[in-house]
N, CA, C and O atoms as CSV, one atom per row, in Angstrom:
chain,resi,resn,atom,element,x,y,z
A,1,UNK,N,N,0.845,-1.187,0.000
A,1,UNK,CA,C,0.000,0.000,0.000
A,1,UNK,C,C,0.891,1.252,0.000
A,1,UNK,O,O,1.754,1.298,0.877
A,2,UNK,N,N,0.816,2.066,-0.691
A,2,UNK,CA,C,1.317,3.305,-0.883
A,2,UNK,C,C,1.262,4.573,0.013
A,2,UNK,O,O,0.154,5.021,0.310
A,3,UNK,N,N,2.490,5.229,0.499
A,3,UNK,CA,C,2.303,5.723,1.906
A,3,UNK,C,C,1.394,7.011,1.274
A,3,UNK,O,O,1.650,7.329,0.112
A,4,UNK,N,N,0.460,7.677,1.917
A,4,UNK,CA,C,-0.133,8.621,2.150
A,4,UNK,C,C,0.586,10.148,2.079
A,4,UNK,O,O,1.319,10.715,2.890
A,5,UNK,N,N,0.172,10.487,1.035
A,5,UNK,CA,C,0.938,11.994,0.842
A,5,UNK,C,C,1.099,12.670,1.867
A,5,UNK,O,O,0.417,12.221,2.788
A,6,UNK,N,N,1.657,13.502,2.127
A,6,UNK,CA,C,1.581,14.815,3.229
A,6,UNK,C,C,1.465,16.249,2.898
A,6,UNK,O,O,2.236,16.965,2.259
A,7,UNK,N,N,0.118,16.569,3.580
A,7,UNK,CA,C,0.005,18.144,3.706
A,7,UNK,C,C,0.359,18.560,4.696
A,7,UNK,O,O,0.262,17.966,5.769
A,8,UNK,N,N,0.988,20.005,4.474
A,8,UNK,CA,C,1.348,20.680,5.522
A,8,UNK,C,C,0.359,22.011,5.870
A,8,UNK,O,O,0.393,22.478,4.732
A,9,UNK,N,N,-0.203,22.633,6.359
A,9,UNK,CA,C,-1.324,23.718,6.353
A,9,UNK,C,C,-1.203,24.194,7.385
A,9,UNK,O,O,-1.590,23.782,8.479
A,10,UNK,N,N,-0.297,25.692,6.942
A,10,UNK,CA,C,0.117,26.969,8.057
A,10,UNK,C,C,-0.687,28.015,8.112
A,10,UNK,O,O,-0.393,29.089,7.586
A,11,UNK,N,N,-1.692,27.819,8.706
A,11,UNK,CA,C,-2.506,29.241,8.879
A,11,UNK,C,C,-3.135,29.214,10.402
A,11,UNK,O,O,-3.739,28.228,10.824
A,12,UNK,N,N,-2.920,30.449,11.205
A,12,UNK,CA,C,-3.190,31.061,12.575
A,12,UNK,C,C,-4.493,30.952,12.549
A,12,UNK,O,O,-4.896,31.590,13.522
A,13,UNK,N,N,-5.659,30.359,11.799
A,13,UNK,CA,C,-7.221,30.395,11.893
A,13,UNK,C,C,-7.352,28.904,12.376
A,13,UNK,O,O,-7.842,28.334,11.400
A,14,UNK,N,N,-7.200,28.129,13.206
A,14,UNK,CA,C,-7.929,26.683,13.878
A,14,UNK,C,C,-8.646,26.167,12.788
A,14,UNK,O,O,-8.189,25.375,11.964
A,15,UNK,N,N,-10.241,26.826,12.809
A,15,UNK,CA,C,-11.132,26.164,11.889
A,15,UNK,C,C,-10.686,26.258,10.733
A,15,UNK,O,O,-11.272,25.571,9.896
A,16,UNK,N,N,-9.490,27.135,10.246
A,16,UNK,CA,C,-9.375,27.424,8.788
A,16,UNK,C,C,-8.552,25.255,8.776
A,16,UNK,O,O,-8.969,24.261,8.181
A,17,UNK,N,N,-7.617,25.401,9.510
A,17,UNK,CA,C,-7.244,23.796,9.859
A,17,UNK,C,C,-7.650,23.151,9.776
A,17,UNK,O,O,-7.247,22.417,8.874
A,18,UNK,N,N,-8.701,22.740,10.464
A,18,UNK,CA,C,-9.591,22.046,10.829
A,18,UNK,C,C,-10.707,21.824,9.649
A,18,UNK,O,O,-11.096,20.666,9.494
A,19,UNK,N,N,-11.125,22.612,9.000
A,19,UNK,CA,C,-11.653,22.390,7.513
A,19,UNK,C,C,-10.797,21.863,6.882
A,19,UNK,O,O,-10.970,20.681,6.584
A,20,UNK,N,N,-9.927,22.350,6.579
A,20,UNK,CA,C,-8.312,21.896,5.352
A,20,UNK,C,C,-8.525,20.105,6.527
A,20,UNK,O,O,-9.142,19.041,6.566
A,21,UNK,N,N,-8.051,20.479,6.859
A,21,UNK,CA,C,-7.692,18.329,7.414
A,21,UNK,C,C,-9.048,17.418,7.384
A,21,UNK,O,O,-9.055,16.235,7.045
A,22,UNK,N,N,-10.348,18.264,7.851
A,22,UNK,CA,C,-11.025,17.553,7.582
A,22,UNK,C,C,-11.024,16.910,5.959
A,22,UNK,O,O,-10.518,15.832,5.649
A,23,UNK,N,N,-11.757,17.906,4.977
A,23,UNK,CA,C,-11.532,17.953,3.513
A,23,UNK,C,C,-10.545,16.958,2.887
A,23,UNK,O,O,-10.770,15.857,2.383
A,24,UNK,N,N,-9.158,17.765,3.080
A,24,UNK,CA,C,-7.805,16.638,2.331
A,24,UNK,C,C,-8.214,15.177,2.847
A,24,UNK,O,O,-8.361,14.261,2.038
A,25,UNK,N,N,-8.432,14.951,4.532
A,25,UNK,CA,C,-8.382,13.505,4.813
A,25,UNK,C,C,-8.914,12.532,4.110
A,25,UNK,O,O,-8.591,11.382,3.814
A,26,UNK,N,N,-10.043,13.429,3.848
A,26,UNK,CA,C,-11.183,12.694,2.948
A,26,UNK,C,C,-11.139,12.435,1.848
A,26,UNK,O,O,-12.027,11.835,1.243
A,27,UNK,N,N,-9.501,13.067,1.111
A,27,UNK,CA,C,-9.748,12.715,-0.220
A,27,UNK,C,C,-7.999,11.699,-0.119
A,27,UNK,O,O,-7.435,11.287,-1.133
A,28,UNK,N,N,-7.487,11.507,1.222
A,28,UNK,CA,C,-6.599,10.453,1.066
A,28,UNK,C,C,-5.296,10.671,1.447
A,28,UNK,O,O,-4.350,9.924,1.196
A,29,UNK,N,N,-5.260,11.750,2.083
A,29,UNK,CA,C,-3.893,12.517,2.569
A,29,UNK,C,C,-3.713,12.664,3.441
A,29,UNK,O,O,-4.737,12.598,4.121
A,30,UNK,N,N,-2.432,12.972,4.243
A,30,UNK,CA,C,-2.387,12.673,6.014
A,30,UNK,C,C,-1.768,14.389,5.739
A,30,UNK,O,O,-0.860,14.809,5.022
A,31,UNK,N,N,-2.948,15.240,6.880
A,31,UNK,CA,C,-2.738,16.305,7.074
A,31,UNK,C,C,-1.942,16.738,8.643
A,31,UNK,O,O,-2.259,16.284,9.742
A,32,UNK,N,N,-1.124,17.481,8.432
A,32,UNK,CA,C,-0.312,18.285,9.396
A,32,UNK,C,C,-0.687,19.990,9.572
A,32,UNK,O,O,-0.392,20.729,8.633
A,33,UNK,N,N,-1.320,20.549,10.763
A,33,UNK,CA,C,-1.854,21.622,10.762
A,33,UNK,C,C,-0.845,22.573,11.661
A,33,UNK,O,O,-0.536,22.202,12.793
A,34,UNK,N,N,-0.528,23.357,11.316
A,34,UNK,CA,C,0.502,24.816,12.425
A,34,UNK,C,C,-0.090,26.051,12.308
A,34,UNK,O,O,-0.131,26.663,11.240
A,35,UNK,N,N,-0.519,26.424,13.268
A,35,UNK,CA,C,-0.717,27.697,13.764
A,35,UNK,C,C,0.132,28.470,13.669
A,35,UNK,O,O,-0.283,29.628,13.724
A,36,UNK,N,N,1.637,28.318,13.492
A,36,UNK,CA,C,2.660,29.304,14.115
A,36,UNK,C,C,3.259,29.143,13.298
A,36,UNK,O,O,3.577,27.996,12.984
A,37,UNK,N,N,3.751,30.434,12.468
A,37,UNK,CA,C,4.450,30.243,11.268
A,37,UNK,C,C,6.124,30.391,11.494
A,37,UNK,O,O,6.917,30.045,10.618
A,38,UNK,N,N,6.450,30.828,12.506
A,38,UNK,CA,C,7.907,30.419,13.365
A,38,UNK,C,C,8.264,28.830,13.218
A,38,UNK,O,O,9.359,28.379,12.882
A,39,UNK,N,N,7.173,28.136,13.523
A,39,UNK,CA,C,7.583,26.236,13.620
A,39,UNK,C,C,8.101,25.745,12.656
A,39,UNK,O,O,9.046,24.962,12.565
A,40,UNK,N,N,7.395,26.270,11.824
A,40,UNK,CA,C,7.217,25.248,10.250
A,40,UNK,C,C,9.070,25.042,9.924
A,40,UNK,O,O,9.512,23.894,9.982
A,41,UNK,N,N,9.540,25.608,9.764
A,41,UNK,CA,C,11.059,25.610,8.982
A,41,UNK,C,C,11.251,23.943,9.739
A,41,UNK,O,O,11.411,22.877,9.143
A,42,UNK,N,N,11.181,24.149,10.989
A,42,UNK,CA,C,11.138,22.706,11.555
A,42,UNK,C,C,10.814,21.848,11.689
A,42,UNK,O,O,11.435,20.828,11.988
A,43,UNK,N,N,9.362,22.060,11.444
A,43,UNK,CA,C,7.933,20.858,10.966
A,43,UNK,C,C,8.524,20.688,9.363
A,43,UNK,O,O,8.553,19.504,9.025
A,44,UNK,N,N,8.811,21.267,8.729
A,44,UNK,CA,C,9.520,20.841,7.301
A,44,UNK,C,C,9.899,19.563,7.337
A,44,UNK,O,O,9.504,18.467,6.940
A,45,UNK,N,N,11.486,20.403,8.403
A,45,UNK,CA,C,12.610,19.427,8.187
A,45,UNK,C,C,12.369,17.751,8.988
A,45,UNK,O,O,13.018,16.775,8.611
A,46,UNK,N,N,11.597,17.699,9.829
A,46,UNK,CA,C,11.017,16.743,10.727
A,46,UNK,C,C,10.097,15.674,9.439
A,46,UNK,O,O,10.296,14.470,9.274
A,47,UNK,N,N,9.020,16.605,8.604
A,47,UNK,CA,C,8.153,15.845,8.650
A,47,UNK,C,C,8.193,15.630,7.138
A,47,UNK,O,O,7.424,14.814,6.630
A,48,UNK,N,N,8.844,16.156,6.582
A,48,UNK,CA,C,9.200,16.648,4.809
A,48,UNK,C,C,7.490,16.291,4.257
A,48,UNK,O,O,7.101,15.138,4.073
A,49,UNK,N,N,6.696,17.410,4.070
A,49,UNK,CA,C,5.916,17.134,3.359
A,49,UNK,C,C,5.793,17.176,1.637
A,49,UNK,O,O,6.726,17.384,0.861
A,50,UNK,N,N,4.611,16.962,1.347
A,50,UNK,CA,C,4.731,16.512,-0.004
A,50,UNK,C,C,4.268,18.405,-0.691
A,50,UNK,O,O,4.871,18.949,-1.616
A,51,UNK,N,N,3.591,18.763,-0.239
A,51,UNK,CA,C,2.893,20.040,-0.115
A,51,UNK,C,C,2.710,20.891,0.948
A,51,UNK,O,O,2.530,20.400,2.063
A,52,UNK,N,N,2.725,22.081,0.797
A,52,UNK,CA,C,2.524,23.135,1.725
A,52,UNK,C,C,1.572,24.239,1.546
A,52,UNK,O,O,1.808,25.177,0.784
A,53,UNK,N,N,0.860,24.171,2.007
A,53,UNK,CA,C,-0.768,25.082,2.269
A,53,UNK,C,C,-0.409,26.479,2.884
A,53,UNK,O,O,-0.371,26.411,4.112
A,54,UNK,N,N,-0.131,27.739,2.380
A,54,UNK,CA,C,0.539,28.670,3.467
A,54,UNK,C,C,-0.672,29.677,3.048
A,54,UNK,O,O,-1.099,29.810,1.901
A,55,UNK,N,N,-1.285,30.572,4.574
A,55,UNK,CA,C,-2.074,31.417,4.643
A,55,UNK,C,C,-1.191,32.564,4.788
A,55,UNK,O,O,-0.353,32.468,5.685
A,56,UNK,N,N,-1.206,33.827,3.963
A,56,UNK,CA,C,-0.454,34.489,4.054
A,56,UNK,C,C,-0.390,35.499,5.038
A,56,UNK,O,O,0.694,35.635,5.605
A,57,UNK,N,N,-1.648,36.484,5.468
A,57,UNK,CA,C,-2.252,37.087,6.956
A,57,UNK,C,C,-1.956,36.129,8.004
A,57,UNK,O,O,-2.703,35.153,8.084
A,58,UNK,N,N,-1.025,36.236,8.794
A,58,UNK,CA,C,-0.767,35.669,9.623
A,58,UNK,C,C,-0.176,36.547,10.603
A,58,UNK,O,O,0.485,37.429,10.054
A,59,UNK,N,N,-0.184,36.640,12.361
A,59,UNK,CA,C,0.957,37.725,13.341
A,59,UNK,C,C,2.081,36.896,13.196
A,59,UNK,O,O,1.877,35.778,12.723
A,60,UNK,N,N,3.373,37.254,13.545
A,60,UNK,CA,C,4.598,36.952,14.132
A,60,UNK,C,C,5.494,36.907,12.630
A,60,UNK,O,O,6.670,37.220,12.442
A,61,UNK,N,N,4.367,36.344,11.557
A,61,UNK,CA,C,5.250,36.362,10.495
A,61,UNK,C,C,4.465,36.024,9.203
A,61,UNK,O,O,4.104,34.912,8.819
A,62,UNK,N,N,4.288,37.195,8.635
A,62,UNK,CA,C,3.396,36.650,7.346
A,62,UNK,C,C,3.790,35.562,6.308
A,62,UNK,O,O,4.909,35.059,6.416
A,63,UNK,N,N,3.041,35.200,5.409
A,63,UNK,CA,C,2.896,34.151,4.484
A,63,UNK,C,C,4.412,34.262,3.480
A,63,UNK,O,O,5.302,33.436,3.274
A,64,UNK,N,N,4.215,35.617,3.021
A,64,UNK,CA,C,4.897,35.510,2.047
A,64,UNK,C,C,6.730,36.137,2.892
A,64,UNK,O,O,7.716,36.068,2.158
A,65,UNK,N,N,6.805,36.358,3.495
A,65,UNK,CA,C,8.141,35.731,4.558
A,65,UNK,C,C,8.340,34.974,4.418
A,65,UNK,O,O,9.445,34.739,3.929
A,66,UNK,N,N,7.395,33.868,4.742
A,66,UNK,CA,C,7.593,32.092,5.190
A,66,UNK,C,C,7.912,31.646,3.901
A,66,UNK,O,O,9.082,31.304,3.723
A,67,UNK,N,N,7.324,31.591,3.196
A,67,UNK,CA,C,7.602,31.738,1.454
A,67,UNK,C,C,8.862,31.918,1.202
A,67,UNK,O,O,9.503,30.934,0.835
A,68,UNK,N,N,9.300,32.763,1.288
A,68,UNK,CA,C,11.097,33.553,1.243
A,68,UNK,C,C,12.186,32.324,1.732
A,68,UNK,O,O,13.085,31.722,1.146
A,69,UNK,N,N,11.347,32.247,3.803
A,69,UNK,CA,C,12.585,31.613,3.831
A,69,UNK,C,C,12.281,29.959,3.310
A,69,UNK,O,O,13.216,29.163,3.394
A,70,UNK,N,N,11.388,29.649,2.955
A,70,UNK,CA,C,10.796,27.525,2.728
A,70,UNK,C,C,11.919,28.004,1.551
A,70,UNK,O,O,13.071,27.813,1.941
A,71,UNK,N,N,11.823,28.578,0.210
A,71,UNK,CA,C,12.586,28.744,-0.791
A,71,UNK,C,C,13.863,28.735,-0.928
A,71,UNK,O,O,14.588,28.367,-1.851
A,72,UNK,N,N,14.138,29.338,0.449
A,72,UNK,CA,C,16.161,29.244,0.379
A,72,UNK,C,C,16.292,27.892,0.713
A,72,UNK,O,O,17.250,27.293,0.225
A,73,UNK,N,N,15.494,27.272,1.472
A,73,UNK,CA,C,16.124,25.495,2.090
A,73,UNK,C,C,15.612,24.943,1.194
A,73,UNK,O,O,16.401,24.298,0.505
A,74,UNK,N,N,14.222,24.909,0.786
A,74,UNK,CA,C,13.689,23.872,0.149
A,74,UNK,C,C,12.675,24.641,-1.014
A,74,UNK,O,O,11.481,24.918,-0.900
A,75,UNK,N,N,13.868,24.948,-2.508
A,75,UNK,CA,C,13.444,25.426,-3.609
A,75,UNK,C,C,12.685,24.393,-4.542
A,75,UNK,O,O,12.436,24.768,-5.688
A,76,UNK,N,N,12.246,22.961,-4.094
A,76,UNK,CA,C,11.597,22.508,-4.785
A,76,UNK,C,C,10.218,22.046,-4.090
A,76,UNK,O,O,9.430,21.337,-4.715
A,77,UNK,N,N,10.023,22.366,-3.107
A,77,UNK,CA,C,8.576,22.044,-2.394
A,77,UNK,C,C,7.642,22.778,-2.706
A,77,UNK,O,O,7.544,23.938,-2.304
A,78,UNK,N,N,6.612,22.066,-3.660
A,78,UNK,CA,C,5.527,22.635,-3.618
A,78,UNK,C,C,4.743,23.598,-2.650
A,78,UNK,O,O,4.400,23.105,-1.575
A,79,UNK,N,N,4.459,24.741,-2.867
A,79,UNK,CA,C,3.792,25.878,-1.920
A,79,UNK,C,C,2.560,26.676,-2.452
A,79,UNK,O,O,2.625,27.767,-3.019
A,80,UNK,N,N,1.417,25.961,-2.182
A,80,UNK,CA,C,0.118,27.034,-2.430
A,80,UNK,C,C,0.060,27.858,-1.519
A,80,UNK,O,O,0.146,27.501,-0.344
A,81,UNK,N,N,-0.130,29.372,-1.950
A,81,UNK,CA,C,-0.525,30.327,-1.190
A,81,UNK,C,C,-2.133,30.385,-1.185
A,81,UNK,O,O,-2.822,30.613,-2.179
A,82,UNK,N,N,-2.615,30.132,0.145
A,82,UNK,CA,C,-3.977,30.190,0.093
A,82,UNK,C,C,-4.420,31.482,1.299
A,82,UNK,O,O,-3.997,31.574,2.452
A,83,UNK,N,N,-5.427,32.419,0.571
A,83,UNK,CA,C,-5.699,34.075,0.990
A,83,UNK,C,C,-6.816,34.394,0.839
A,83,UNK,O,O,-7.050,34.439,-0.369
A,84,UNK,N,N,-7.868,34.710,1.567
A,84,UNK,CA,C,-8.683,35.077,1.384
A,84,UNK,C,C,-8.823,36.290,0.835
A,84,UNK,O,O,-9.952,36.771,0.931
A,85,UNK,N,N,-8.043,36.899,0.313
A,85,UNK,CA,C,-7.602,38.769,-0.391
A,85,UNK,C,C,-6.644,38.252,-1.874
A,85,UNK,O,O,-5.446,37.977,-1.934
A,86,UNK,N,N,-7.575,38.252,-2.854
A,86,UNK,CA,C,-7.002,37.907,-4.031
A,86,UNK,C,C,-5.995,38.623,-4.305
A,86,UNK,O,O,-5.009,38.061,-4.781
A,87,UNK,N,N,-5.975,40.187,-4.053
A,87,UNK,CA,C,-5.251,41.441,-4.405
A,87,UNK,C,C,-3.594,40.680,-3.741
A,87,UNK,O,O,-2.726,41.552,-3.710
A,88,UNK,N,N,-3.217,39.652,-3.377
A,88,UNK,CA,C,-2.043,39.507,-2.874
A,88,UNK,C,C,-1.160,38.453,-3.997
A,88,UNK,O,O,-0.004,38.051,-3.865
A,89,UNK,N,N,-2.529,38.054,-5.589
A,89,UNK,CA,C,-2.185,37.615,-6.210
A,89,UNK,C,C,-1.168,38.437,-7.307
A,89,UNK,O,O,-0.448,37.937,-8.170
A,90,UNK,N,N,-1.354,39.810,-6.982
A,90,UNK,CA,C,-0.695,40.664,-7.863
A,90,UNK,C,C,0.869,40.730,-7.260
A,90,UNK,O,O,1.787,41.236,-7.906
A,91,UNK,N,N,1.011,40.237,-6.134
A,91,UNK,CA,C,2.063,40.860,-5.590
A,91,UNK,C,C,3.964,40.423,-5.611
A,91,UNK,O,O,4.607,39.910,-4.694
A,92,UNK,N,N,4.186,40.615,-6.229
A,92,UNK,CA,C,5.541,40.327,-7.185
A,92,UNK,C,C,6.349,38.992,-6.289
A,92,UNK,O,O,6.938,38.078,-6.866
A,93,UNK,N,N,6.213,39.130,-4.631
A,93,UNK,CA,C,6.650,38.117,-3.936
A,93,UNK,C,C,5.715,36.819,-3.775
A,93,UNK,O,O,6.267,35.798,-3.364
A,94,UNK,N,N,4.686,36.790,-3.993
A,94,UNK,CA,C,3.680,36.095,-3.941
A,94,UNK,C,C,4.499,35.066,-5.357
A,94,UNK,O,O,4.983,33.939,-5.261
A,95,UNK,N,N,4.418,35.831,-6.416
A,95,UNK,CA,C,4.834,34.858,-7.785
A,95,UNK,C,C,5.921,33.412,-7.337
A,95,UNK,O,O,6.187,32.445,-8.051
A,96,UNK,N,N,6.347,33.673,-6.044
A,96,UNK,CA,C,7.413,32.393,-6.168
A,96,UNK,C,C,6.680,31.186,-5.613
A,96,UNK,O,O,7.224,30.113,-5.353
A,97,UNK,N,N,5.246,31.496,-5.440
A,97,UNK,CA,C,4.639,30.278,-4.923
A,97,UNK,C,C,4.399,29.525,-6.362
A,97,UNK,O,O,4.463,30.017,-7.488
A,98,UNK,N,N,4.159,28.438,-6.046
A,98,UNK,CA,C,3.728,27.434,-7.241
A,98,UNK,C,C,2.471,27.740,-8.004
A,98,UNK,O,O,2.257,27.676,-9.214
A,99,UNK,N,N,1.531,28.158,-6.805
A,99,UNK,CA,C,0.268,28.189,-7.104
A,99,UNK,C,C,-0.799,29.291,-6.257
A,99,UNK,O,O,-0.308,29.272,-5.128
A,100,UNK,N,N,-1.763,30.055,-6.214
A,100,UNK,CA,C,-2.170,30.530,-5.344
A,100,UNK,C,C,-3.962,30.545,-5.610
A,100,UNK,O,O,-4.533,30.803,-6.669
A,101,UNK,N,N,-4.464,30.252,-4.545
A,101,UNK,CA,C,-5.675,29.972,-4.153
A,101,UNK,C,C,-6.763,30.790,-3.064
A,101,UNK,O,O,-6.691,30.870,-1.837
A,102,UNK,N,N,-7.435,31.161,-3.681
A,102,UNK,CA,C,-8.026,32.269,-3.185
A,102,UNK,C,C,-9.097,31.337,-1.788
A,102,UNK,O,O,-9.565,30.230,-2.053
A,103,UNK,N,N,-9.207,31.640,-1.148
A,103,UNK,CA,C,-9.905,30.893,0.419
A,103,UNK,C,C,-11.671,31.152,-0.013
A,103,UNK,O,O,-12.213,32.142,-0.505
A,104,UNK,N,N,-12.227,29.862,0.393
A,104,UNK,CA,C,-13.402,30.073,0.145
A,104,UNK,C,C,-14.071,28.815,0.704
A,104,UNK,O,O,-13.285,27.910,0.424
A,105,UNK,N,N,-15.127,28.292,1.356
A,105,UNK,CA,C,-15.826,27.676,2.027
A,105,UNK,C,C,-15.588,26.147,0.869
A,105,UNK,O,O,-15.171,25.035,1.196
A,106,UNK,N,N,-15.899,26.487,-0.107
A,106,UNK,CA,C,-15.684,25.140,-1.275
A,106,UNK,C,C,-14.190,25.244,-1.531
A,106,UNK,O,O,-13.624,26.262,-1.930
A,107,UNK,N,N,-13.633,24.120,-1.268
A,107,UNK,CA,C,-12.140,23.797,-1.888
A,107,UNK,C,C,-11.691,22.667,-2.668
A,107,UNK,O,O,-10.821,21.802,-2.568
A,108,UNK,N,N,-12.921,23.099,-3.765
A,108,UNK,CA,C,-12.883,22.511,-5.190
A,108,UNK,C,C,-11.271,22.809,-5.586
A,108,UNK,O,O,-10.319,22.052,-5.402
A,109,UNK,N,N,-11.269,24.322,-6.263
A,109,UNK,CA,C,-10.269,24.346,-6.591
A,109,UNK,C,C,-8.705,24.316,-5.575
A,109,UNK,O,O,-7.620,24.599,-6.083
A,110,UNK,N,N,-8.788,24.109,-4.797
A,110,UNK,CA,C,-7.507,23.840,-3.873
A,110,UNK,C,C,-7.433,22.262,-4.156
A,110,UNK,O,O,-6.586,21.940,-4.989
A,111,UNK,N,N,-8.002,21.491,-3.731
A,111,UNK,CA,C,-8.127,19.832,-3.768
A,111,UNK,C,C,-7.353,19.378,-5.524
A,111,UNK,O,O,-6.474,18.558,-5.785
A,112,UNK,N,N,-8.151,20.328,-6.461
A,112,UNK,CA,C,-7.520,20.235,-7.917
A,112,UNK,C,C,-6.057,20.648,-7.977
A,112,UNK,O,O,-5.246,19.786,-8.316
A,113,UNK,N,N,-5.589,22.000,-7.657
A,113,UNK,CA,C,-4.726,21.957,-7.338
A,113,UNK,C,C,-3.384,21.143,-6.705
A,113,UNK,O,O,-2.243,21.066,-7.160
A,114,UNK,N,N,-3.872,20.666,-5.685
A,114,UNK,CA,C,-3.111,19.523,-4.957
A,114,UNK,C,C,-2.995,18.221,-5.929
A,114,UNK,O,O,-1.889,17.787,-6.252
A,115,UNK,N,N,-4.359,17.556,-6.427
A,115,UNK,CA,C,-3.674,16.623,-7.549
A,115,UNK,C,C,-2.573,17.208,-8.460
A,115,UNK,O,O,-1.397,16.849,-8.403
A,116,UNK,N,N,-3.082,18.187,-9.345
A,116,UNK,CA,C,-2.255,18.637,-10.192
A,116,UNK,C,C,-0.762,18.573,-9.697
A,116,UNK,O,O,-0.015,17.638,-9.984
A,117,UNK,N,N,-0.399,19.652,-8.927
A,117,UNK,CA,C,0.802,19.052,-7.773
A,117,UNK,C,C,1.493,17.701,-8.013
A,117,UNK,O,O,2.560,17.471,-8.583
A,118,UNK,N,N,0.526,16.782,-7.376
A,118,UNK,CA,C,1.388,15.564,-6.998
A,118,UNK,C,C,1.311,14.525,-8.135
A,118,UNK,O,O,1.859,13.432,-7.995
A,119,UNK,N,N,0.768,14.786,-9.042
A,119,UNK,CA,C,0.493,14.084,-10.532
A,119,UNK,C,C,2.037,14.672,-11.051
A,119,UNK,O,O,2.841,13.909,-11.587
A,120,UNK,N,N,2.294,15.925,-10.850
A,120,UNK,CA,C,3.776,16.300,-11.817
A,120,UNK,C,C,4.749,15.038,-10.622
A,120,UNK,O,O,5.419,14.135,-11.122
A,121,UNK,N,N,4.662,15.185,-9.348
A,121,UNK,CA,C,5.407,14.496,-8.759
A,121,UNK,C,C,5.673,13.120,-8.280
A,121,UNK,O,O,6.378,12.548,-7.449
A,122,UNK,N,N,4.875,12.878,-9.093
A,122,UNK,CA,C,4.691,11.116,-9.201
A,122,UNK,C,C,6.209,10.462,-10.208
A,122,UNK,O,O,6.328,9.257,-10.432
């Protein structure tokens, strides 16, 4: 049996988590949720996921920071930026994500996304 992908999903909203893990679980993926966008560099290196879910509004350290530094260690890990403020799709640092996904109660298109993802990485 084939091990179970890994998501990683950094956003300071609980339920925003807690939706994302419910959702992915259900479609076959073992989800990892962080509140604290300080951890992750370490939840990375610990848990190497297959994907990374990053909310960019975040305190202590926004999205597209975290973005900056995942890129210097790990320039090939997939990174959706997921935002409820599309306007952050314009934003020249934003472009180094793979993909970006606007937040919305249906995560049709995030779930598509994520195949797409792991279909190149198969």
């Amino acid at each position: 049996m084939a091990e179970k992908k890994k998501i990683l999903c950094i956003d300071d909203e609980e339920n925003i988590r807690l939706l994302l893990a419910c959702e992915l679980e259900e479609e076959g993926y073992k989800v990892i949720g962080l509140g604290d966008p300080l951890q992750a560099m370490d939840l990375i290196a610990r848990e190497q996921p297959d994907v990374v879910i990053l909310d960019i509004k975040m305190p202590k350290m926004n999205g597209i920071e975290l973005l900056k530094i995942i890129r210097d260690t790990y320039y090939d890990l997939p990174v959706i930026l997921l935002s409820a403020y599309s306007t952050f799709k314009r934003d020249v640092a934003a472009r180094a994500s793979d993909y970006y996904v606007v937040k919305s109660g249906d995560l049709t298109e995030l779930k598509k996304t994520i195949r797409k993802i792991l279909q190149v990485q198969v």
